[in-house]
N, C-alpha and C positions, 0 to 999 in steps of 0.2 A: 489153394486157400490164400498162401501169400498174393497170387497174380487178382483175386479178387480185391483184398485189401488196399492192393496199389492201384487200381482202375476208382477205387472207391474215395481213394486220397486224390487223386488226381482229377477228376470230376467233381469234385469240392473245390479245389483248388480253381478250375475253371470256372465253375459258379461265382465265386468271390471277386475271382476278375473279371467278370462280366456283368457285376451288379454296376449300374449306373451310376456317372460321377454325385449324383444328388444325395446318396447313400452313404457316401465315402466321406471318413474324416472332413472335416472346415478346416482351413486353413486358422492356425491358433499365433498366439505369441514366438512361439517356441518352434513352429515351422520353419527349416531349413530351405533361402532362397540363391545361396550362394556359398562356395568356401573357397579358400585361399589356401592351398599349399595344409588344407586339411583342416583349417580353422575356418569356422560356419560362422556365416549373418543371419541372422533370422529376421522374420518378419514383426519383430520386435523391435531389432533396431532400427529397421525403416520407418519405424511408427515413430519412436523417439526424436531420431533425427529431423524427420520433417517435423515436429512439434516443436521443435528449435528454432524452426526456419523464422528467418524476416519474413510478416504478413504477405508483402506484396510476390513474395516467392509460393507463396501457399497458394495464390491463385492460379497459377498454372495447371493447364491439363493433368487429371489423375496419372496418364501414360506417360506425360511427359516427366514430371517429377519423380515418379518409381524408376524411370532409368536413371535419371541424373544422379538419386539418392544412390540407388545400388550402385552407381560405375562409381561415388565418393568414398564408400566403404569399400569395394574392393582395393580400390587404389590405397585407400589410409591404413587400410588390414597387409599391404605387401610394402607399404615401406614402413609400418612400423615394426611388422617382424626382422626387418634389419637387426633391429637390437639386442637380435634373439634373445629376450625375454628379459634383458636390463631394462627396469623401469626407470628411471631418474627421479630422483628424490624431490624434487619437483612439481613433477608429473602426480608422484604419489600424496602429496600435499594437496594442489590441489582437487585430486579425486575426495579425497577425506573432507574438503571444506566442502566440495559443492555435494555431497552426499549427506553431510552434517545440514545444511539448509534446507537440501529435499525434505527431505525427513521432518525437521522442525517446522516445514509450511503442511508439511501433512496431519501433524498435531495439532497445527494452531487452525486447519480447515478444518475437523472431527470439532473442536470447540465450538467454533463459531456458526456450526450448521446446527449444534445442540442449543446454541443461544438463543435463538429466534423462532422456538414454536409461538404457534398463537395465543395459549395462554399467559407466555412472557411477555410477548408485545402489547399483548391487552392490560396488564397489569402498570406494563411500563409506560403507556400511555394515561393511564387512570391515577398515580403515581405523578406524572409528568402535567397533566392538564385538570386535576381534581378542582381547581377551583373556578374552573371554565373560564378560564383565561388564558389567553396564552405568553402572560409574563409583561412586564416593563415594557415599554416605546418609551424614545424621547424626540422631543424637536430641540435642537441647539445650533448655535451658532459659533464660531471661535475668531482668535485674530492669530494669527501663527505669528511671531519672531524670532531672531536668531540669538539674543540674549535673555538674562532673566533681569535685568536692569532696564531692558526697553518694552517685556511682558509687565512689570512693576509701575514704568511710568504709565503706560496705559490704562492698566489698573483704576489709578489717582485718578487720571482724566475722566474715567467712567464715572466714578464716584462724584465729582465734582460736576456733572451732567451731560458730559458728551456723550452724542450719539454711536450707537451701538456700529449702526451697519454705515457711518459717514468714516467712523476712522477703522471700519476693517476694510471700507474698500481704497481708505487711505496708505494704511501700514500695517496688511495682515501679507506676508509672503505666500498665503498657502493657495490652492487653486482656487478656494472658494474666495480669495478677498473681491473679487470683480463680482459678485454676487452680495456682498455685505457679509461674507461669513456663512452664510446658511447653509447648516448641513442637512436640512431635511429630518424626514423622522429614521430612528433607527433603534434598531432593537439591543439586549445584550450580546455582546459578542461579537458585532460588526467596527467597534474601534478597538485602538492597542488599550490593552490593560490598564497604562497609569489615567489613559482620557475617560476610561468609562469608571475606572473607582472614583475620580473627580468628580462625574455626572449623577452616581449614585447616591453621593451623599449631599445632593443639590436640590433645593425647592423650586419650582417653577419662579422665573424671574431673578433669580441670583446668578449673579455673578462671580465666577471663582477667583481661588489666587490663583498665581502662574503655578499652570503646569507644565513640567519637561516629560517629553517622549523624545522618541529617536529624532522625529522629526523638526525638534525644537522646543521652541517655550511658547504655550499655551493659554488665552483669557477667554475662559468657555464663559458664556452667558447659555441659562437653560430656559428657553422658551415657555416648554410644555411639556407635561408626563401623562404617561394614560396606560391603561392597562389596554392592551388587545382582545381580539378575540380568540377562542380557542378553535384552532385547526380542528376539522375533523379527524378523525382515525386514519381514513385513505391518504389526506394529504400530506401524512407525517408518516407512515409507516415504513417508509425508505429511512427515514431519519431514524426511525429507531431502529431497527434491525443495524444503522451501523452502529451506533451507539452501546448495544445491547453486544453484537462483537468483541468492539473494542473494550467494554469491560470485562467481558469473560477472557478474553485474552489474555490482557493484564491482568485479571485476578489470578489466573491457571499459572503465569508464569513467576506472579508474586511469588504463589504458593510452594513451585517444585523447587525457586531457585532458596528460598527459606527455609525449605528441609534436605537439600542438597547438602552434603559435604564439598565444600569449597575452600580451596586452599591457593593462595596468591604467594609464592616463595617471594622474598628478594632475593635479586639474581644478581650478585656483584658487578661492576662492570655495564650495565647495559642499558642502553643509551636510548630514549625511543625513535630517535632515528635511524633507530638499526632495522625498524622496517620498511624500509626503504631500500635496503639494498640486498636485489636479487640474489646476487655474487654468491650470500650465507646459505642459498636453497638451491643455486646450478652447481655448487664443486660436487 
């Protein structure tokens, strides 16, 4: 009876080895393609590592890059067991940051994939272009200089009837003075902040005071205002889905970090140039 049972196990046992590779386990994450002195790579970290690679390294032969990868890992798996098993506080710093970012990009993806069904971007659109327009244009011209005492005298001059585009392409610095000043039409959003709240509260044909931006002192003349047309759906819908993102983002993180427990000690002593120096994170 025993010698039937073991003819019975062992003829099972041959069946299973003789079922066809196509039946057999897939190779998974967690697949064993190498070990070191008993410690395993798996086909996990090959996947990781080449997803790190520089692009132009990615296009390499499948074959070619599964060796280079595995011969990188065994090599970094046999000198880093040197340490035997001291990590360096370092080391373990930054495992913690770059494991703290994984992490928060994989939150802040779950977000933003929840942002952007169809019914939000329809809404956000309808919301966004309800009055079939698609917002303010303006046509304006400027005279750029580098004080507010030579934006002032021009000013006066305007005033007193000088031509617009004879003294920007006399004494505007900016690239457009060889043109008269003309900047074309433009929408909100395409100049810095302080030029377009000047243009905003401007009627066609005025003339501003001096404005300062980064780029100097400013005598905006507003040609023309017009409302546009409103984009279709198709040709905004890239624009909202980021739009629609980056507020769920910032709402989600408004949220967690205003119901967080957050606590900022002062720390006697310390300097913020103290992160700078490695030194506090190699002893």
């Amino acid at each position: 009876m025993l010698k039937g049972l073991t003819f019975l196990r062992d003829a099972a046992t041959a069946a299973v080895m003789a079922l066809p590779l196509s039946v057999q386990a897939a190779p998974h994450a967690n697949t064993v393609v190498a070990s070191v002195n008993g410690e395993e790579i798996t086909l996990g970290h090959m996947i990781m590592a080449r997803e790190n690679l520089p692009q132009q390294y990615k296009q390499l032969p499948d074959e070619v890059l599964y060796n280079a990868i595995l011969d990188q890992l065994i090599q970094q798996t046999a000198l880093k067991q040197q340490l035997h098993g001291e990590v360096p506080h370092y080391v373990e710093l930054s495992v913690e940051n770059e494991s703290r970012a994984l992490l928060a990009a994989d939150v802040i993806e779950m977000v933003m994939a929840n942002a952007t069904g169809e019914e939000a971007l329809r809404a956000a659109y309808d919301r966004k272009y309800s009055t079939g327009d698609g917002g303010d244009e303006f046509h304006a011209a400027h005279i750029l200089v580098e004080t507010e005492e030579e934006a002032k005298k021009i000013k006066m001059e305007l005033e007193d009837g000088a031509d617009f585009a004879t003294t920007a392409k006399a004494r505007s610095t900016g690239p457009s003075g060889p043109s008269g000043g003309d900047l074309g039409w433009f929408g909100l959003g395409s100049m810095v902040p302080e030029f377009e709240e000047a243009v905003l509260a401007m009627r066609s044909g005025d003339i501003s005071d001096p404005v300062k931006t980064q780029f100097g002192w400013h005598v905006i003349l507003l040609r023309e205002r017009r409302k546009s047309a409103a984009p279709s759906f198709d040709e905004v819908r890239g624009e909202l889905e980021q739009e629609l993102r980056t507020r769920a983002v910032e709402d989600r993180v408004n949220a967690l970090t205003a119901e967080a427990t957050i606590e900022r000690p002062e720390v006697e002593g310390l300097d913020p140039a103290m992160i700078k120096d490695l030194g506090l994170v190699r002893n």
